[in-house]
C-alpha positions in Angstrom: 37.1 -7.4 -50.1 36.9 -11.1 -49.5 33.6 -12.9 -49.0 34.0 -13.4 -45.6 34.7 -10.2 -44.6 30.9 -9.5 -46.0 29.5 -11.9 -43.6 28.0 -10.6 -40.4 30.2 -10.7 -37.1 28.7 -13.6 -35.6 29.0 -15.6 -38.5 32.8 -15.2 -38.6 33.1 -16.1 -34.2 33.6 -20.1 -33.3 30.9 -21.8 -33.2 30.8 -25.0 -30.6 31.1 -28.4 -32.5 29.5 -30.0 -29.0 26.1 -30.0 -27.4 24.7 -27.5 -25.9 25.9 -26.3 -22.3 22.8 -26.5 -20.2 24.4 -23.4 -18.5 23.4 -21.3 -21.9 19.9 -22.1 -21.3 20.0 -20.9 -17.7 21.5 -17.7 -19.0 19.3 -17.1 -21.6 15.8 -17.7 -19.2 18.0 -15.4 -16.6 18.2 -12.2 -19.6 14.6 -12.5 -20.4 16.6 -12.3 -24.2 17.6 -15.1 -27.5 21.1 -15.9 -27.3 21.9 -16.0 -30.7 25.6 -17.7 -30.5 26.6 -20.5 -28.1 30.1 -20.2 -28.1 31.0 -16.6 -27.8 27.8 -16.8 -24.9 30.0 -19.8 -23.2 33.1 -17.8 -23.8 31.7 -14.7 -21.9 31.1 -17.3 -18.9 34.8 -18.5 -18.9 37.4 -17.4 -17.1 41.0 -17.3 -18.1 42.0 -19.4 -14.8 40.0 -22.2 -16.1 41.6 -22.3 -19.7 45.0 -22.3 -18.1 43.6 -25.5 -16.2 41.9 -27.1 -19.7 44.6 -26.4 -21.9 44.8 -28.3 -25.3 40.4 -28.0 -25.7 40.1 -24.8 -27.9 38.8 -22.7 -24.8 38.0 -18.8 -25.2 37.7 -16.6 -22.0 36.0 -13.7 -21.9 38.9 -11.3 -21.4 38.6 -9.7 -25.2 34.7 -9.5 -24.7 35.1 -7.5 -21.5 36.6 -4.9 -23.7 34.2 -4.8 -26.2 31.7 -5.1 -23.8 32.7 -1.9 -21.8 32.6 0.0 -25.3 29.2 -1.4 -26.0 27.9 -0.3 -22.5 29.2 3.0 -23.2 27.6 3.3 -26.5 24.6 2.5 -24.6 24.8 4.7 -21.9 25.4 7.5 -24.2 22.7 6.9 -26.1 20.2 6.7 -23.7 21.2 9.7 -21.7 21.4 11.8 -25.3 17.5 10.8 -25.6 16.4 11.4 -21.9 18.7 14.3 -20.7 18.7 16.0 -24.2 20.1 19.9 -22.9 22.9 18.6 -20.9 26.4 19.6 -21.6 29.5 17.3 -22.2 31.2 17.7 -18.7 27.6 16.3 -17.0 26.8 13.7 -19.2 30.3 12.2 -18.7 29.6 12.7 -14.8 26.0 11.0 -15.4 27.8 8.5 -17.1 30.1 7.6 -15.0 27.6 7.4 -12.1 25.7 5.3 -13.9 27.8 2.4 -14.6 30.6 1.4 -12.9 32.3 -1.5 -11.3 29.7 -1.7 -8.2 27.1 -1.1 -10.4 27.8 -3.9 -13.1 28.6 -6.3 -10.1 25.1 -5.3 -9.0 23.6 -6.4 -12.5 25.5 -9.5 -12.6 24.6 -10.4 -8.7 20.8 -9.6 -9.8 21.2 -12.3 -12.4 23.2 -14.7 -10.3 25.8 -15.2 -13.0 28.3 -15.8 -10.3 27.2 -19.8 -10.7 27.0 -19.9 -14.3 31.2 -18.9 -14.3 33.7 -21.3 -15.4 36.6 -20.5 -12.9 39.7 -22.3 -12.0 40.7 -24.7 -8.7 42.1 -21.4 -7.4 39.4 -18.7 -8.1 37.0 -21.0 -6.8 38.5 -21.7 -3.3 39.2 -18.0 -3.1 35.8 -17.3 -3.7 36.0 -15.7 -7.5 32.0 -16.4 -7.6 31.2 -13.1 -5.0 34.4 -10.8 -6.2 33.0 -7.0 -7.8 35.6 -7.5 -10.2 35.6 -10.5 -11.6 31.4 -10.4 -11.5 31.9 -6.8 -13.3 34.0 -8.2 -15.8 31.9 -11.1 -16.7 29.3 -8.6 -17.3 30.6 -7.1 -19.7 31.4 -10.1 -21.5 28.3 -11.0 -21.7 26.9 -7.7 -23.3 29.2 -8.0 -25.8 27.9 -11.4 -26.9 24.4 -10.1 -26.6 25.9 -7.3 -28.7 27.5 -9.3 -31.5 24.2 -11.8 -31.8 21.6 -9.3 -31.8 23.3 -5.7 -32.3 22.5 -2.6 -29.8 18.9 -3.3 -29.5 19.2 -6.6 -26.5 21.9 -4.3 -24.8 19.9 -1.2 -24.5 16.6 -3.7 -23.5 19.0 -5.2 -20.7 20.2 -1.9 -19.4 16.7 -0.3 -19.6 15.7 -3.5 -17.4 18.4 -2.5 -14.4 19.2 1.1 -14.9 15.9 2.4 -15.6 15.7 4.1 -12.4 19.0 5.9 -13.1 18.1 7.2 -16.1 14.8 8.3 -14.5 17.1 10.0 -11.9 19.5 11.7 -14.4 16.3 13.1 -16.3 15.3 14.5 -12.8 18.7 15.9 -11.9 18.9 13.9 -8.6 21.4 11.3 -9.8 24.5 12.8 -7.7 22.5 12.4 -5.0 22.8 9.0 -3.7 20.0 7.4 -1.2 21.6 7.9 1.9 21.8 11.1 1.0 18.8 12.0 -0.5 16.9 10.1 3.0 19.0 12.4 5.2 17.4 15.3 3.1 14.1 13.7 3.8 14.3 12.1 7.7 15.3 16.1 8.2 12.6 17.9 6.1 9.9 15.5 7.7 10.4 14.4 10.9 13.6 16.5 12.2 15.4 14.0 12.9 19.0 12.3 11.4 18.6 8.3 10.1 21.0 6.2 12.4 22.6 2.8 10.4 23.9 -0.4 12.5 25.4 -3.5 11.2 23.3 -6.0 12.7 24.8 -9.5 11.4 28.0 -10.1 9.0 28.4 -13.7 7.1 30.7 -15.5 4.8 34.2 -15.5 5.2 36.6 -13.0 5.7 37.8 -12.6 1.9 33.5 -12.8 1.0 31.9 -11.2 3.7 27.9 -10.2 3.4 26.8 -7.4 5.6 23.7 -7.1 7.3 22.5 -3.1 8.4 19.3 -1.8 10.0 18.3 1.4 9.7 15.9 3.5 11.8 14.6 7.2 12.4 13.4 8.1 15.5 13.8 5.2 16.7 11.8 3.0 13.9 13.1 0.7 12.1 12.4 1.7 8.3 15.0 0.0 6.3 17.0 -3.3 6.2 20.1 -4.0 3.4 22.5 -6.6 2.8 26.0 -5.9 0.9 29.5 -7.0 0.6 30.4 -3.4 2.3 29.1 -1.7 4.9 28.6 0.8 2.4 26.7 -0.8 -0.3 24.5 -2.6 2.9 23.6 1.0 3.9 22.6 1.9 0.6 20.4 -0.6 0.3 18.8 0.0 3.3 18.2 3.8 2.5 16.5 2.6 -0.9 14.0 0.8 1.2 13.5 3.6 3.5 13.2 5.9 0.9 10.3 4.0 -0.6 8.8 3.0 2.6 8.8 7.0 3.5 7.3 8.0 0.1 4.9 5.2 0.3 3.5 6.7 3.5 3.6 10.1 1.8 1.8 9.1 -0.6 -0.7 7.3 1.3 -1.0 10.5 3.6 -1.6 13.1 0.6 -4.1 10.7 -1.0 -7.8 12.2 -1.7 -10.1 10.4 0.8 -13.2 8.9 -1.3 -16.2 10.6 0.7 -19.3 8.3 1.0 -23.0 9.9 -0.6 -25.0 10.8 2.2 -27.2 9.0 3.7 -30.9 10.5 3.0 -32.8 11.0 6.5 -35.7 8.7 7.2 -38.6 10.4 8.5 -41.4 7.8 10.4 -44.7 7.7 9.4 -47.0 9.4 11.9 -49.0 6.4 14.3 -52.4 7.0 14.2 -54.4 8.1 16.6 -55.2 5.7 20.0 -58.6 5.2 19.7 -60.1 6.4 23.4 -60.9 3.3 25.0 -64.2 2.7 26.2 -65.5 3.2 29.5 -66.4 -0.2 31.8 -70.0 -1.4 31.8 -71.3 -0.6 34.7 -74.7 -1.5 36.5 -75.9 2.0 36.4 -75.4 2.4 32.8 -76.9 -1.1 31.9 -80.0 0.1 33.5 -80.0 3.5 31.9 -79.4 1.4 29.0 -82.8 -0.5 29.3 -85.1 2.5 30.6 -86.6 3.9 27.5 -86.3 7.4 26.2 -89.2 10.2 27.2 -90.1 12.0 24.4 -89.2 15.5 24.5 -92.3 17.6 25.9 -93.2 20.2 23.9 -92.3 24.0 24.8 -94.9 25.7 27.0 -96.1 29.2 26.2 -94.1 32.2 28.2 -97.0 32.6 31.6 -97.8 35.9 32.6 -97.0 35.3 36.3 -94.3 37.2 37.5 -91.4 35.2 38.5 -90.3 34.4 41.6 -87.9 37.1 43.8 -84.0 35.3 43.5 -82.8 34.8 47.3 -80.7 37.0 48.3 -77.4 36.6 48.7 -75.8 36.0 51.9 -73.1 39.2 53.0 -69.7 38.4 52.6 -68.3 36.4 56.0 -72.0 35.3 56.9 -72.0 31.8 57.0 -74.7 29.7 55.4 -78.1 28.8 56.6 -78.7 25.6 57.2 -81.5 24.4 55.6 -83.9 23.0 58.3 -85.4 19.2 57.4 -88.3 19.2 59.6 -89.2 15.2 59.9 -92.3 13.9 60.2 -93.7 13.5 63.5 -94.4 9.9 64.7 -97.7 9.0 65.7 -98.4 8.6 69.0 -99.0 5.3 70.2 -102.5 4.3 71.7 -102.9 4.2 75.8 -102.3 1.1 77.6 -105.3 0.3 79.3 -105.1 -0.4 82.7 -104.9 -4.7 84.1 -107.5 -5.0 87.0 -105.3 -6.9 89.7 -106.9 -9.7 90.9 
């Protein structure tokens, strides 16, 4: 075996004899990951319409890493649903797998990282719009995990699906993945409030070719959920993600343990003191009783022999009352007048 079939991969792929593109370290900030070779990394960014158009410069598109890529993914895939969905059969992990990744959802991961403006296309993809098409998007996904792939091995392409697909794999593990959001918010608008979720398109922009959909989505009336997609579809799944987490937000909000306050001891008052009884007015009267001094007390008399007194009687009942008779004192009589001799 030669010596440079010894060599690791990415020492045997082209390497740029230029600068680096700027567009390779927008990439790289984008992944949140090293990008280990710059020109299989431009090469996953290129497509084949702009080689035709630079012919003659030693260009590479990323048609042969699209295949490798979609290998790569699947290598991926499997091995994370053999780790979190252990007791499934073959039959349901190929179903989870191909729920899992598909063409929406690797145009999803490549709209996430806005790699539509970090493509080299051709005059004609660009006028047609090649930036917002699924397919071309999905493809250059895949091109670009395979030069994460052949830098860094398995270990970057299971960190970059872990980073978007997370939530599937949480769903596989859970056995809800088959269930998509509008469906599994039509199981919950019914359970909770009886009622069916209702979806309107409620502005559409771009082009014809490019168009972005705008939906709404209410319940009973209320507006829950708002999504934007290049289908009606994929806009009303978007807005039934929202809803859903909107309604399990409030669910959980409503099912939450309320944190109850100590109570508050009682404060009794102090009893007031008694009001002091306020003292009478001077008066004349008592100002003179005041001054007269104090007899002293006379001393007790022996019992006397004489028998007492008879108690009056008492008047019979509807008698009235004598009147006790003051007998005045007579006025004394006034001398005689003598008598005036007339003259």
């Amino acid at each position: 075996m030669s010596h440079n079939a010894m060599e690791p991969p990415e020492h045997r792929l082209p390497r740029p004899t230029h600068p680096r593109d700027p567009v390779l370290d927008v990439l790289q900030a984008r992944l949140a990951l090293p990008i280990v070779n710059d020109g299989i990394s431009l090469a996953a960014l290129t497509h084949k319409s702009f080689v035709n158009e630079h012919r003659g410069e030693g260009l590479l598109d990323n048609e042969r890493l699209e295949f490798l890529g979609d290998a790569v993914i699947d290598l991926a895939v499997w091995r994370r649903l053999m780790e979190r969905v252990p007791e499934a059969r073959e039959g349901e992990l190929s179903k989870i797998r191909a729920a899992v990744v598909d063409e929406a959802g690797l145009a999803r991961m490549a709209r996430d990282l806005d790699l539509g403006a970090l493509l080299r296309l051709g005059r004609g993809e660009e006028l047609t719009g090649g930036r917002e098409k699924s397919s071309l998007l999905a493809d250059a996904m895949e091109a670009v995990v395979a030069a994460l792939y052949l830098g860094g091995g398995l270990e970057p392409v299971l960190a970059l699906l872990d980073r978007f697909l997370g939530e599937a794999f949480a769903r596989a593990a859970a056995g809800t993945l088959d269930r998509d959001y509008k469906t599994q918010l039509q199981e919950l608008a019914q359970s909770r409030h009886r009622a069916s979720p209702r979806y309107r398109v409620v502005a559409e922009h771009g082009p014809d070719h490019s168009k972005v959909f705008e939906v709404e989505l209410e319940v009973k009336g209320e507006v829950i959920g708002r999504g934007a997609g290049r289908s009606k579809k994929d806009a009303e799944q978007a807005a039934a993600k929202l809803a859903l987490e909107t309604l399990n937000g409030r669910l959980a909000e409503a099912t939450a343990p309320l944190e109850v306050a100590p109570p508050i001891p009682e404060i009794v008052p102090a009893p007031e003191p008694p009001l002091a009884a306020p003292e009478p007015e001077a008066t004349p009267e008592m100002a003179e009783t005041a001054a007269e001094p104090t007899a002293p007390e006379a001393p007790p008399q022996p019992a006397s022999r004489r028998t007492p007194k008879r108690k009056a009687r008492a008047a019979p009942e509807g008698a009235s009352p004598r009147k006790k008779v003051v007998r005045r004192a007579a006025a004394p009589r006034r001398p005689p007048r003598k008598a005036t001799k007339k003259k």
